[in-house]
N, C-alpha and C positions, 0 to 999 in steps of 0.2 A: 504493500500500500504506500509506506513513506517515497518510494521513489516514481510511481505513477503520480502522487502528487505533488512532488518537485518537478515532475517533464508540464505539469497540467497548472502549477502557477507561474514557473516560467513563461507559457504562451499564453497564460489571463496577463500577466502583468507586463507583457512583452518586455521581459531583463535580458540583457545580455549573459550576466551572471547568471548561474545554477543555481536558486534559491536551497537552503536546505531544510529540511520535518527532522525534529525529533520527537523521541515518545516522552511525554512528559508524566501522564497520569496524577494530576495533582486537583487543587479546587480550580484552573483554572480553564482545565479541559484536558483532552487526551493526546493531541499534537498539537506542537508550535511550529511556525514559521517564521524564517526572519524574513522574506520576499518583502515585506512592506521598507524596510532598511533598504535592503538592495536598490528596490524601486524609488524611493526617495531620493538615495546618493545618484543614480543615474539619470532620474529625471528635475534632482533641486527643490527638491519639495519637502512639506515634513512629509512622516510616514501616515498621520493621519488624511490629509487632505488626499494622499495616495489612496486612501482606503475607503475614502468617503466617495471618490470617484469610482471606483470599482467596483463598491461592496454590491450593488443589485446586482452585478453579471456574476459574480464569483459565487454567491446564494443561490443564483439559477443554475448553474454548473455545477456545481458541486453540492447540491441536494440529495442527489443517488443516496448517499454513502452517511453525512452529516448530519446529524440533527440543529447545529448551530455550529455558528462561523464567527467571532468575537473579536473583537480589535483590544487588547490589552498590554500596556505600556509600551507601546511600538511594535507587538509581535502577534501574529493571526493565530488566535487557536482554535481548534478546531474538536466537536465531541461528535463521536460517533454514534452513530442510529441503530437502535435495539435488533433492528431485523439484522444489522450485521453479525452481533451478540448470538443472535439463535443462531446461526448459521454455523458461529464459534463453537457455541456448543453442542450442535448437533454432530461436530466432526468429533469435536474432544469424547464423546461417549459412543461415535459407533465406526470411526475412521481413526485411532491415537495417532499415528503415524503422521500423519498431514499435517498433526498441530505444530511441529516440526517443521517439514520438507517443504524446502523453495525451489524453485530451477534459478535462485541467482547468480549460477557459479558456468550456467549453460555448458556443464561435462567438462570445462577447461583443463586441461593437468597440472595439478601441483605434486611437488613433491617435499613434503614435511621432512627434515632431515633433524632429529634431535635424540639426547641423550649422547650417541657417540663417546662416552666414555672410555678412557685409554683403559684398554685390558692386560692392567696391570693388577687388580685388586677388584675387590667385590664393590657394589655401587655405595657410595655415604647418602649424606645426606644434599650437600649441592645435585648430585647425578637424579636425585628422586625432585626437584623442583622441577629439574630442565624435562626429566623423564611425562608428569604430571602434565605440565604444559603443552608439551608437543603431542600427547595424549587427545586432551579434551581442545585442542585447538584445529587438527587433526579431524575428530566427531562433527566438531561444527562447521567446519567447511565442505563435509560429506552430506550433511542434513542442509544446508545452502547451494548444494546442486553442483559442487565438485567432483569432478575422478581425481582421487586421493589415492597417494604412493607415502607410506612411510618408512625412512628409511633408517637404520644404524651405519655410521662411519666408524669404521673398524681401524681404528689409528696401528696398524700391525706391524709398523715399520718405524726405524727411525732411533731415537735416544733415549725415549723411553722404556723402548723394548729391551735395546743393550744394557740399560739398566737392573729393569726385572731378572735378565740373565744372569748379571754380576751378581744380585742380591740371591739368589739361590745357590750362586760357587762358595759366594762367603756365608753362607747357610752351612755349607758343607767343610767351610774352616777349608777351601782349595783357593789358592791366589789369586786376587781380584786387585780392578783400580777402583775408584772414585768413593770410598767407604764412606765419605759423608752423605752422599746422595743415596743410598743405597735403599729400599721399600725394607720397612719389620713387619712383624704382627703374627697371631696367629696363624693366618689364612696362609702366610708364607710358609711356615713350617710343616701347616698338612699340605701345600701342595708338594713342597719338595720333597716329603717322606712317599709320598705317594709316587713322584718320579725320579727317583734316585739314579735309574739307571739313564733315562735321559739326560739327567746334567750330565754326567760323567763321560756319560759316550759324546757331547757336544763343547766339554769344558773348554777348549779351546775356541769355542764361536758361538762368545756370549750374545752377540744379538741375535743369530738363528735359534739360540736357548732359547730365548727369551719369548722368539716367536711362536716356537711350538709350546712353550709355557702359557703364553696368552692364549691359546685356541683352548687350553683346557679352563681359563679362567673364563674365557665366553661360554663355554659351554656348559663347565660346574657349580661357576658363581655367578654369575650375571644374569641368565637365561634363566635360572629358575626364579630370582628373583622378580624378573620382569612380568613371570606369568601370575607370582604373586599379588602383582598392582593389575591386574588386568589387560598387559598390553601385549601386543604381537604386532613385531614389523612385518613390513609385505618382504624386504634384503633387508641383510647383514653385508654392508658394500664394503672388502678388502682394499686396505689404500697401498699393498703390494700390489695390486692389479695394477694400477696406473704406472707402473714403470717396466713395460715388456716392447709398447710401440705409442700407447699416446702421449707420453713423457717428449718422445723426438718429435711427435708434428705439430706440438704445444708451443713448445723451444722453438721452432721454426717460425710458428706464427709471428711471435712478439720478438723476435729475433733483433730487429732493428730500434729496438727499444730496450736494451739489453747493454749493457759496459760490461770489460774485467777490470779488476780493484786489489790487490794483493792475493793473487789468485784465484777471487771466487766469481761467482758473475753474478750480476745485480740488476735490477728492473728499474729504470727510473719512471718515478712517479709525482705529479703535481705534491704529494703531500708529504711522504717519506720515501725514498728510494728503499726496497729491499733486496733482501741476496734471494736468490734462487738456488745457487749451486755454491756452496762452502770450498774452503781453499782445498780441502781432502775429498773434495769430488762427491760429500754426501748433497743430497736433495734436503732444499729445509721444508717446514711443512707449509711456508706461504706456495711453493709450489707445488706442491703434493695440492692441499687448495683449489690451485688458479684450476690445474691440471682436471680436478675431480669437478668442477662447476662446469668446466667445459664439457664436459661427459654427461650432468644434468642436462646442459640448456642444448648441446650442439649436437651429440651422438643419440642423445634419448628423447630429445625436442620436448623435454618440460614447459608449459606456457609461463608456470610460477616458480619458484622457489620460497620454501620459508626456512630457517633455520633459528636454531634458540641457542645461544650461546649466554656462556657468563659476561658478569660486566669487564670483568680483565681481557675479555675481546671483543670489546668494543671497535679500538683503534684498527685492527686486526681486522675486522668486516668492513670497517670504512677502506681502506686498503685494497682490499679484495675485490672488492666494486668499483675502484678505478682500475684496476688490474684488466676485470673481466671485460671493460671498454674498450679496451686495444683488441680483444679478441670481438667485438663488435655487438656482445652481449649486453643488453641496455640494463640501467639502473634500477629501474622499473620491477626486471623480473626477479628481481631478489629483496627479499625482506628480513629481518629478523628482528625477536623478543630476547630481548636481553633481559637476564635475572640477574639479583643479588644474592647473595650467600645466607644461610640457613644456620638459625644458632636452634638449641633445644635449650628448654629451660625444663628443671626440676626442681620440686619445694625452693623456688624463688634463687636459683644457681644456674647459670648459665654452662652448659656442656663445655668444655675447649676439645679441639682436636688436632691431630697433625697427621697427616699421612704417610711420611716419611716416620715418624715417631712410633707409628704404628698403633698412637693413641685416637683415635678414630673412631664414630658413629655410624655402624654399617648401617645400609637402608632394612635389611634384615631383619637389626635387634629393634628397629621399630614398630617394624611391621608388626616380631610379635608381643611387642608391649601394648600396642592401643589397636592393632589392625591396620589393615591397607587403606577402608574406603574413608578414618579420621585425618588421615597422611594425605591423602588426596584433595580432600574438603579443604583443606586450612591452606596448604601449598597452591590451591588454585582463589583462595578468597581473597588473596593481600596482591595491590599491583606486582607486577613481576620488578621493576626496578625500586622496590624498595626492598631494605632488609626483612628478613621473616624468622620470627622467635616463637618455635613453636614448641607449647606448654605443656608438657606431659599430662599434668593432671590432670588440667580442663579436657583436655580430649578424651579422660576416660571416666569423666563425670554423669550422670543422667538424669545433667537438669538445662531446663531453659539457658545457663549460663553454655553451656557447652554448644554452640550454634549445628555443630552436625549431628548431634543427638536431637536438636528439636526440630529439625526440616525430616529425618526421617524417624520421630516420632508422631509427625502430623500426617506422616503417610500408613503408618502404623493404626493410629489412632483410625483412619477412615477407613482403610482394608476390614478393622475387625468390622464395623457395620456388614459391610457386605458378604465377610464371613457367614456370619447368623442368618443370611438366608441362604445360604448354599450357591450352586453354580445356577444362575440368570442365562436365560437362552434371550436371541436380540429380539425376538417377537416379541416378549413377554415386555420389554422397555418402552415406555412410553414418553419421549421427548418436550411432544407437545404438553402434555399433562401438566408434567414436571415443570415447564416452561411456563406457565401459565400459572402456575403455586409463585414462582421466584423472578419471575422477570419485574417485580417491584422492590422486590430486597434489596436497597440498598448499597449490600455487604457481599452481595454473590454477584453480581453487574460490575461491583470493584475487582472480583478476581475473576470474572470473565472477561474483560479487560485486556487483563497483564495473561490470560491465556492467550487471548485473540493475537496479542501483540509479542506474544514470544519468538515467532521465527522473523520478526522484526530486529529482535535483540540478537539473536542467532545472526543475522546480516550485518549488526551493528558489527558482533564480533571477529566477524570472517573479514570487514575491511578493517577496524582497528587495530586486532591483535589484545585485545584488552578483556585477555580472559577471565580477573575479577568480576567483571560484570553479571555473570552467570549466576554463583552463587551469591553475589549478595540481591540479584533478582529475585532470585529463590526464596532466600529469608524472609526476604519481605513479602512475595507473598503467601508462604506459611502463618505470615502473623497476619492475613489479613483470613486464610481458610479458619486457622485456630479461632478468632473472634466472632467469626460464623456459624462454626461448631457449638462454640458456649451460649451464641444468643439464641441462634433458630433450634427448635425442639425436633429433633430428626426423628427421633425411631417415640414414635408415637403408641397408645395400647392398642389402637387399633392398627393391626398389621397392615391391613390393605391401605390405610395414609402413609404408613412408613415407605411401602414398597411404590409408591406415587412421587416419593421425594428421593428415589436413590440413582435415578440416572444424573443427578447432581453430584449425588458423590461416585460414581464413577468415571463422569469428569473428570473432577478432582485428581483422583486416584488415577488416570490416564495421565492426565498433564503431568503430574508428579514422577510417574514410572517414566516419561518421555526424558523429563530435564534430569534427573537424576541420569535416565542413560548417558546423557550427554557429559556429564561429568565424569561417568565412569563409575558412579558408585551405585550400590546395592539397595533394590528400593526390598525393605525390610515386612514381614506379615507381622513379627511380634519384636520388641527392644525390650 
């Protein structure tokens, strides 16, 4: 709806600009526009006398859909007409699916690329934010009418790997360099008891150790964890692959944009020049990178890209996107959500960790302290560029304080209703009825509303990236179904009234099973 009527007050108000609708759901109406602003700076006018000239045409046009069209503090809002409402609801109780699905993605290809974790160790706690987001960011651009590709960059090569190998020779007390950089912990000592005879037969070519070490940390640790939170990429994409033949036509390309400098060779670039190739002939990873995006956008014709990186690669993605310009890949097609880092708090003490230390919060030992789908809620509720401290306690609380216990206690809460009458066949549902009991409620028109308007928010999220938005939609409107719940008498003595008011709550219970899917988490019968 929001962008049919952004194309529709563009040509009422003849703007040059794209006027923009957002959802507001407030006392002041359901959508705003700023087109009266636009219109006024374009044509020198206030925005009133703009809208005192227009308002008969734009009431006759836009009548369909609007029950009132309102001019308030320079911005057009707009409430919507109850017949849209039913229609809302007739999907939410006998189509769930639709309350969701748009085609505003019209099949395009992206391809999500996150988590990518170096498989040197089990995932922490930053790997489960990055994992989390590229997850449900991922779902909503599937349910906005994407073909979605997600993928894992398997960093298999390189310094880190040579690492991981050293740090299993000096496990085994055989002669290694760089001891200070070196991985501890646990997880190290049962994998290398476990392959004893691999180090030993490789001890001499610690970064091929280290490789076939890593296949079994993707495969032992990582992989089960990830089925833990619910996720499965479509690849696990090797960034050894990239150096057999596209490495050389890569090199070639950008070739005349390229110096040597003490040996190594280097890209110049408007921002910071980087090395590509080190003075000892290794490959660094900005071109492993340049190398691997090329392979998205050129060999595999991705329309999109997205990627979620930390904020320590920030600079690093700017970079890369002047890079992939020389290769003639626009700016456009690449995006990414940047996160910040992830502290735990316990009885009012902040976790520390270090991964070389070995002193570390596996995503793991979370999981099984509070579960997957509290880890999920809270890492997708806080913007991604801000820090996240997330609370041990409260997440294993079950109370209203604890916000993912009360979104899927309100789903809880309305399942048991329709428990108690057993399984409902669709004839037996009566819409109209039910329609005709609550299309005056006040309380149930507020969260038919925020249903009607959810794969709006789903569109908001697929061009933002601002996966907050989701759950704190949610929250709110739980607090508006709970207040519902307490005022309106649902399960009445008489059964046959009760069973006249429950394709309301299977609404309900629809949309709630919809949006939770879309988070990824567990819509719950009992908590």
């Amino acid at each position: 709806m929001k962008n049919e009527l952004e194309l529709k007050l563009k040509k009422l108000f003849k703007t040059k600009e794209r006027p923009q609708v957002r959802v507001i759901l407030n006392e002041y109406g359901d959508l705003a526009s700023n087109v009266l602003f636009i219109a006024a700076k374009e044509n020198k006018k206030e925005p009133k006398k703009i809208w005192d000239e227009f308002k008969n045409e734009v009431e006759k046009r836009l009548a369909k859909n609007f029950e009132k069209i309102e001019f308030v503090n320079g911005y057009l809002n707009f409430q919507l007409k109850k017949d849209l409402l039913f229609k809302a609801f007739k999907i939410a109780v006998k189509k769930p699916k639709q309350i969701s699905f748009s085609n505003f993605g019209h099949k395009q290809k992206v391809i999500v690329e996150f988590l990518s974790a170096n498989p040197t160790g089990p995932l922490h706690l930053g790997n489960g934010r990055n994992a989390v987001l590229g997850e449900i960011i991922s779902r909503v651009l599937k349910k906005t009418g994407f073909s979605v590709f997600k993928e894992y960059y398997n960093n298999n090569r390189g310094r880190q790997i040579k690492i991981l190998g050293l740090s299993a020779l000096s496990f085994l007390k055989l002669p290694t360099e760089s001891e200070n950089e070196l991985y501890k912990g646990k997880y190290l000592e049962e994998l290398v008891n476990k392959n004893k005879g691999l180090c030993f037969k490789f001890k001499d070519q610690p970064e091929y150790l280290g490789y076939l070490l890593s296949k079994k940390i993707l495969e032992f640790y990582i992989k089960p964890t990830l089925k833990s939170l619910g996720i499965k990429f479509d690849n696990f994409f090797s960034e050894r692959s990239l150096y057999s033949s596209l490495d050389k036509e890569v090199l070639q390309k950008i070739k005349r944009h390229t110096y040597k400098k003490d040996g190594a060779l280097w890209l110049k670039l408007e921002t910071k020049d980087e090395v590509l190739i080190k003075s000892d002939g290794e490959p660094t990873y900005f071109l492993s990178d340049i190398i691997y995006h090329y392979h998205k956008f050129v060999k595999r014709n991705f329309k999109y890209g997205i990627n979620i990186l930390g904020a320590d690669h920030l600079d690093h993605g700017r970079r890369l996107k002047e890079a992939l310009k020389i290769l003639g890949i626009k700016e456009n097609k690449l995006k990414f959500i940047i996160y910040q880092l992830v502290y735990v708090k316990k009885f009012e003490k902040i976790l520390k960790m270090s991964k070389r230390k070995g002193d570390i919060i596996f995503l793991d030992d979370l999981i099984k302290e509070v579960g997957p789908d509290p880890i999920k809620f809270y890492f997708a509720f806080h913007p991604p560029e801000t820090h996240l401290t997330f609370d041990l306690e409260l997440a294993k609380k079950k109370t209203e304080e604890n916000l993912y216990w009360y979104v899927v206690y309100t789903g809880a809460r309305l399942e048991s209703i329709l428990k108690k009458f057993g399984k409902i066949s669709k004839k037996e549902i009566d819409v109209k009825k039910c329609w005709e009991i609550f299309k005056d409620n006040k309380q149930f028109i507020e969260i038919l509303k925020r249903i009607y308007f959810w794969k709006e928010i789903l569109i908001e999220v697929a061009k933002s990236l601002q996966v907050q938005i989701l759950p704190q939609y949610i929250v709110e409107t739980c607090k508006k179904i709970n207040n519902f719940y307490e005022s309106e008498k649902i399960i009445e003595k008489d059964r046959s009234k009760t069973y006249q008011k429950l394709p309301a709550i299977i609404a309900l219970v629809n949309f709630l099973k919809e949006a939770f899917d879309t988070l990824n988490i567990e819509f719950k019968e009992k908590v």
